[in-house]
C-alpha positions in Angstrom: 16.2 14.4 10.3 17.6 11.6 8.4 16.3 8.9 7.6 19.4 6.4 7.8 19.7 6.3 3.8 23.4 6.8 3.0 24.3 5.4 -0.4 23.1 4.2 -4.0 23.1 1.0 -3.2 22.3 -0.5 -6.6 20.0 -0.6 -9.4 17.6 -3.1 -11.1 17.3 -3.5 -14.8 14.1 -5.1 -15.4 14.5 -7.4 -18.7 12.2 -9.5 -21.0 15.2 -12.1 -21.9 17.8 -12.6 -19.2 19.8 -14.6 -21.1 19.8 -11.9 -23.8 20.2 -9.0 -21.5 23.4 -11.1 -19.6 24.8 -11.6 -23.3 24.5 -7.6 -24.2 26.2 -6.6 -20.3 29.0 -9.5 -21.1 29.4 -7.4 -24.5 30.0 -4.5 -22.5 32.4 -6.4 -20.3 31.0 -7.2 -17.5 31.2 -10.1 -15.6 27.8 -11.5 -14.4 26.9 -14.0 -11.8 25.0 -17.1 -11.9 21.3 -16.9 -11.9 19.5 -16.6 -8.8 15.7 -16.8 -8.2 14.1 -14.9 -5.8 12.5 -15.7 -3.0 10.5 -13.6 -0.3 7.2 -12.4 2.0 4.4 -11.0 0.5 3.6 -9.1 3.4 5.5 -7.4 6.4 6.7 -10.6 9.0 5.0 -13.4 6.4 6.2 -16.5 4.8 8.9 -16.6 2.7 8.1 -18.4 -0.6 9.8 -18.9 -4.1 8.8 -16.2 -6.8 8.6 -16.5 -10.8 11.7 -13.9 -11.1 15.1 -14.0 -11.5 18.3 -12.2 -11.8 21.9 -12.0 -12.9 23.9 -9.0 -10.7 27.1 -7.4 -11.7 28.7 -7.0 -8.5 31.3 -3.9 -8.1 33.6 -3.2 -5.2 31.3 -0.2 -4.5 27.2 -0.9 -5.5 26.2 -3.2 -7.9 23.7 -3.9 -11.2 21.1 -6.1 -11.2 19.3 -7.8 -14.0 16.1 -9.1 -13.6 13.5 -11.1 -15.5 10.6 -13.6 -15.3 11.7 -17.1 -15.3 8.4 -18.7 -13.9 5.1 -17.2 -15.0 3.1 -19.6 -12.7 4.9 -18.1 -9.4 4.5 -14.5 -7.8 5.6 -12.3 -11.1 7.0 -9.4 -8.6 5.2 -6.9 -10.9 7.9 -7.3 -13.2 6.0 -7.5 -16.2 3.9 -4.0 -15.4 6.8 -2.3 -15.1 8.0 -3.5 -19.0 4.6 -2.6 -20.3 6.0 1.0 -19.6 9.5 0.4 -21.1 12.4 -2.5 -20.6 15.6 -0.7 -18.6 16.1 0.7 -14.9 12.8 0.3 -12.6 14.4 -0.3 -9.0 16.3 2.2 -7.2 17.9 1.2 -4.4 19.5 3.0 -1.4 21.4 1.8 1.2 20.8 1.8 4.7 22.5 -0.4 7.9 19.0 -0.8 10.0 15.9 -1.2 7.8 13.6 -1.0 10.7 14.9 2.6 12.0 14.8 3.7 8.1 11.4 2.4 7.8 10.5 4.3 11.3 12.4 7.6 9.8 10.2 7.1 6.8 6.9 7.0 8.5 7.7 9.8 10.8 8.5 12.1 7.9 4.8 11.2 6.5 5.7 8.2 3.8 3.5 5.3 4.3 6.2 3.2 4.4 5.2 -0.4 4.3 7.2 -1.7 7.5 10.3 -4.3 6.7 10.2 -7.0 4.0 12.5 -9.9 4.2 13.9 -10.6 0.8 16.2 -13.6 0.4 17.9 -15.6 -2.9 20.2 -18.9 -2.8 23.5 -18.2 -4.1 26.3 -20.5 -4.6 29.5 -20.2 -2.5 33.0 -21.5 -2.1 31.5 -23.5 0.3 28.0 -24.5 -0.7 25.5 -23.0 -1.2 23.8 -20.6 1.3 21.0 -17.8 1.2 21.7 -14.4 0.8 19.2 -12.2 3.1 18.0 -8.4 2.7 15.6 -6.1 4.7 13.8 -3.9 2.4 11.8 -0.3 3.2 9.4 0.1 0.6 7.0 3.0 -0.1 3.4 2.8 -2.1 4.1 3.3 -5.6 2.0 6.5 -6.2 4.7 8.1 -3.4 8.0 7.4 -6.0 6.2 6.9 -9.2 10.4 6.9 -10.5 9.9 3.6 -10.3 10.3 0.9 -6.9 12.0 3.0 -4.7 13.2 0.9 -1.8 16.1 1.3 0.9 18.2 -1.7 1.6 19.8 -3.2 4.5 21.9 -6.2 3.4 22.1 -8.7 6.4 24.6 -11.0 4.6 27.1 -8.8 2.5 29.6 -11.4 2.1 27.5 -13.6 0.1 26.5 -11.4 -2.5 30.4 -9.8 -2.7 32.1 -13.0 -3.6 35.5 -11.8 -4.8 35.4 -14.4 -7.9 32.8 -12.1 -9.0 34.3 -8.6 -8.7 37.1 -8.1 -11.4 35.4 -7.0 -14.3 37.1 -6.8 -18.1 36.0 -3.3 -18.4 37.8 -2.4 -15.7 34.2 -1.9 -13.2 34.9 -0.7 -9.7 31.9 1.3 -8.9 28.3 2.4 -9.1 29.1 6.3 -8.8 25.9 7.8 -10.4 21.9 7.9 -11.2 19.9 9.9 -13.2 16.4 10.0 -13.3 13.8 12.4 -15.5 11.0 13.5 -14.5 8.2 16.1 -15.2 8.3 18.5 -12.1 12.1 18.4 -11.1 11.1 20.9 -8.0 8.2 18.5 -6.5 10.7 15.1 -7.3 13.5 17.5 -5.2 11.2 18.0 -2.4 10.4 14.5 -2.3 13.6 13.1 -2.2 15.1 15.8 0.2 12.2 14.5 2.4 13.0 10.7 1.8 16.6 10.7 2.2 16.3 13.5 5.4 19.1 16.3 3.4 19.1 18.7 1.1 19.5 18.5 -2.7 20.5 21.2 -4.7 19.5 22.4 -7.8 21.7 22.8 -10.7 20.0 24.3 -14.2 17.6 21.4 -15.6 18.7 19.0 -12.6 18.6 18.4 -9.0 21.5 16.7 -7.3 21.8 14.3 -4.0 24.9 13.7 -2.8 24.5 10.7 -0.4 27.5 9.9 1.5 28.3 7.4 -1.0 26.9 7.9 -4.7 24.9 10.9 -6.6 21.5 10.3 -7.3 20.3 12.9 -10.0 16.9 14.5 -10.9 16.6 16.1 -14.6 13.8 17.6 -16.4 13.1 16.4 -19.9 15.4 19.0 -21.7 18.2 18.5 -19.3 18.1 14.7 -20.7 17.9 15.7 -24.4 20.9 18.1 -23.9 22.7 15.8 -21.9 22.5 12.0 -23.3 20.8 13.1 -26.8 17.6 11.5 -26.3 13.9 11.8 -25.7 12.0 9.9 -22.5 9.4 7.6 -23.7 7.8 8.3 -20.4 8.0 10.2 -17.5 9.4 9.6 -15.3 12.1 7.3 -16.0 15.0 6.3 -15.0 17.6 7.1 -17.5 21.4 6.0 -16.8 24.1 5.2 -14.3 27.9 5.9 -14.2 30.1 3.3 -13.6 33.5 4.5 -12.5 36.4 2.3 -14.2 40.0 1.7 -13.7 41.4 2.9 -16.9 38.9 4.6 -19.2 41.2 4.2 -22.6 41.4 -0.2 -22.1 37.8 -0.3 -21.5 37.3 2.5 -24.5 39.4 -0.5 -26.2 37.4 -3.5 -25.2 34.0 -1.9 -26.1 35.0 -1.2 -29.4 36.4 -4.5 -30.1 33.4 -6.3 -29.4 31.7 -3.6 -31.6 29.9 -1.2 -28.5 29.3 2.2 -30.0 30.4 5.1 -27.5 30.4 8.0 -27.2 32.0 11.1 -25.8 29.9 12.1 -22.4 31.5 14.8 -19.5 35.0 13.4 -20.0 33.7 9.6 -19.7 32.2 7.0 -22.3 28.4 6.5 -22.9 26.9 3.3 -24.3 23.4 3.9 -25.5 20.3 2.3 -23.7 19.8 0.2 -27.3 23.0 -1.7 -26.1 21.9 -2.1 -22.8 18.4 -3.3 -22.9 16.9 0.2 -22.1 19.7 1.6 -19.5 22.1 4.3 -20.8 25.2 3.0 -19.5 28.4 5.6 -18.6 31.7 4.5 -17.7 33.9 7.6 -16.0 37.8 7.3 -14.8 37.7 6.3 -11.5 38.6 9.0 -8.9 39.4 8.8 -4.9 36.3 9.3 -4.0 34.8 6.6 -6.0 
């Protein structure tokens, strides 16, 4: 049965500088938005206060990135600083869902102890004024997706957060297309995930594949990463890269070099190493129909 999950929706890049980290993605030609401070319950139906942590998004016609740091160490620290003790780079994986409740009833049903609905909400600034973006999460206990927070996402006011002043990129940035994750046991993780997202994933050599109606989300044993991307985990699991699906691959090929981004070569797109992009490999593909 499914569970209502249907896309990547985006991913978090958990940071130790924000202002660094929105410097480096600026580098790699992104445009960033404002920063926003979080706000949200602490439990299921509770009160929704203001947290310590922060974030700048890149928003893309199709998913988005999000950067996220602490920017108030005397206010609820989201965990954000246990998840850089393990290693700065991509800790949230979000999927997308249109009713967070019958996701979070799927969930439960197919034995995840899912945590019922959290209301998550940030102020953004508008064209006119300011106004609050709200979210439904679905979140699972972290020893069930020790990938890192694994949450499904129903986004109750889209058209805040996809402000078109915000959606042209330099790069060329259209879409979030692709994630890859490593992890120890790709046939457990596969099991897992078939489980969470309610459909099958096929395995492919060192890697397992998901193809949500909208977006990949990849599985791949240690190996699979070396032979892939050229580089070791520095723990397991983690959350490796993302593809971002461009415009025109030679003009953003162009821009990266002239602001002095090493790429290289990766399945006919560009990859920018996870030393340029505080801990998240970063691969830019010619955008297709699908994307």
């Amino acid at each position: 049965m499914s569970s209502g999950i249907t896309s990547l929706d985006h991913v978090a890049v958990m940071v130790t500088d924000l202002d660094a980290a929105g410097a480096s993605y600026e580098r790699l030609g992104f445009r960033l938005t404002p920063l926003s401070q979080h706000s949200g319950a602490l439990s299921p139906g509770g009160k929704v206060d203001k947290w310590g942590v922060a974030n700048r998004c890149i928003m893309l016609r199709r998913g988005y990135l999000e950067l996220m740091g602490v920017v108030d160490p005397a206010l609820y620290d989201n965990r954000v600083p246990d998840f850089l003790a393990r290693y700065e780079g991509i800790h949230i994986l979000a999927f997308g869902c249109e009713d967070a409740i019958a996701t979070a009833n799927a969930l439960a049903a197919a034995g995840f102890g899912a945590t019922g609905v959290h209301a998550l909400a940030r102020a953004l600034d508008t064209p006119e004024g300011e106004r609050l973006a709200k979210f439904n999460l679905v979140r699972l206990p972290p020893e069930e997706t020790p990938e890192g927070r694994v949450l499904a996402i129903e986004h109750v006011t889209p058209e805040y957060l996809w402000q078109e002043r915000y959606l042209d990129h330099p790069n060329g940035a259209m879409a979030l297309t692709e994630l890859v994750v490593c992890v120890d046991d790709v046939n457990e993780a596969a099991r897992r995930y078939a489980r969470y997202f309610g459909i099958p994933i096929t395995r492919n050599g060192m890697a397992a594949e998901c193809g949500l109606l909208v977006g990949k989300f990849l599985l791949m044993e240690p190996d699979g990463l070396r032979n892939s991307y050229g580089i070791d985990p520095p723990t397991l699991p983690f959350a490796a890269a993302v593809t971002i699906a461009v415009t025109d691959l030679q003009k953003t090929q162009h821009l990266l070099e002239t602001n002095g981004v090493a790429v290289t070569l990766h399945n006919g797109g560009l990859m920018v190493a996870g030393s340029d992009a505080h801990g998240a490999i970063v691969v830019f593909e010619p955008l297709s129909s699908e994307a």
